[in-house]
N, C-alpha and C positions, 0 to 999 in steps of 0.2 A: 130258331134252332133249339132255343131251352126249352119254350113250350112245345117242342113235336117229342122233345125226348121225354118230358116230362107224360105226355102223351102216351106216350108210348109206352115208358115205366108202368103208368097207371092200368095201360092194356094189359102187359103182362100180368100184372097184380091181379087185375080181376079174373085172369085164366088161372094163374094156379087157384086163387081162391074158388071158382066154380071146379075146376076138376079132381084137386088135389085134397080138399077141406070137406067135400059131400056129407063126411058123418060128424065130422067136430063142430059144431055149433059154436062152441066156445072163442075155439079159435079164431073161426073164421069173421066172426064180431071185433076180436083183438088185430086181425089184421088189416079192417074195413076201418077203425078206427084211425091205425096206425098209417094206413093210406090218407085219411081226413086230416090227419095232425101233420102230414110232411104237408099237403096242398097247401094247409094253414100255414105252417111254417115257409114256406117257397113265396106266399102271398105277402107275410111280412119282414120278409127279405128285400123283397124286391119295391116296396114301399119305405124299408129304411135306405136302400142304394137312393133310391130317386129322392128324398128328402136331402139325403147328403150332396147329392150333385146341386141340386135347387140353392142349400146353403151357401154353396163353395161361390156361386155363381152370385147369391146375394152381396159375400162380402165382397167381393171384387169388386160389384155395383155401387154396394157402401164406399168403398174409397176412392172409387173413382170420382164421386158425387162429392164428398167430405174433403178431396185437394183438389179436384177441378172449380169449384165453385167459386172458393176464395181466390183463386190463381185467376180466375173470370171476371172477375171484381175488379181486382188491384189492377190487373192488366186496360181492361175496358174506363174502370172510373178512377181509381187512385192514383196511377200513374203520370196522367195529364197533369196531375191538380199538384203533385207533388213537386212534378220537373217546373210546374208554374212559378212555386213557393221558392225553392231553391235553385237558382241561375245555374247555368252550367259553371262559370268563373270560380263559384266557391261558395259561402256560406256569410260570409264576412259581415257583411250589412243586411243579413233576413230579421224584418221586423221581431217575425215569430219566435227566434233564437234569446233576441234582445226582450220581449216579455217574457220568457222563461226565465232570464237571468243565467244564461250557459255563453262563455267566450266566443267570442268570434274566432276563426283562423286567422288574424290577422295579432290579436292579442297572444294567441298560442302561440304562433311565431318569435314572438319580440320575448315571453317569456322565456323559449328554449334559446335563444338567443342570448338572452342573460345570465342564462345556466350555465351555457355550451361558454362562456367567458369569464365565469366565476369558476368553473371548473379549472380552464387553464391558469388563471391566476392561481388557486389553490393549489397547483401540479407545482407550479413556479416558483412557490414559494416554500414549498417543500422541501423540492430540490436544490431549494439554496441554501436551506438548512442544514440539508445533509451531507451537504458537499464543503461548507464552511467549517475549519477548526475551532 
């Protein structure tokens, strides 16, 4: 549809130039140019659209590729090896935790455990403070 209009514009163009410009020479050079610089112009239009559509469509591809990939990995190779390492029960006894030197859930436990009753004691003892003359 652009190009038959374009087409066609250019038809017109060339009619008034032959019938309307017969004795200006000058003109009719300015208007044959002026006809060459819109085709120009229309040609790198239409190569900047299609560049940017092309782009639009790269980066999509880009990230489609840049989180699928890793998500393709972890899921296919990591995942097995990980739920291997770490039992479903807990973490408590993974060799690998213990050469890191990072607590067990079982040490955590017994620590908050310790807390969670030095707290109360501390409450206890407070309040007996403050309630004593």
């Amino acid at each position: 549809m652009a190009s038959e209009t374009l087409c066609m514009n250019t038809m017109f163009q060339h009619v008034i130039i032959e019938n309307v410009m017969e004795g200006n020479e000058e003109l009719r050079e300015l208007l044959e140019e002026n006809i060459r610089l819109a085709k120009d112009n229309n040609h790198m239009l239409r190569s900047a659209r299609r560049a940017a559509r092309v782009g639009f469509v790269g980066r999509i591809l880009f990230w489609i590729v840049m989180l699928g990939i890793p998500t393709y990995v972890y899921v296919t190779y990591l995942a097995p090896i990980v739920s291997s390492v770490v039992p479903a029960g807990g973490i408590s006894g993974n060799p690998i935790l213990k050469a890191l030197g990072l607590p067990s859930v079982d040490s955590i436990q017994k620590i908050l455990g310790t807390l969670t009753t030095f707290s109360h004691t501390a409450t206890h003892t407070v309040q007996n403070l403050t309630t004593t003359p």
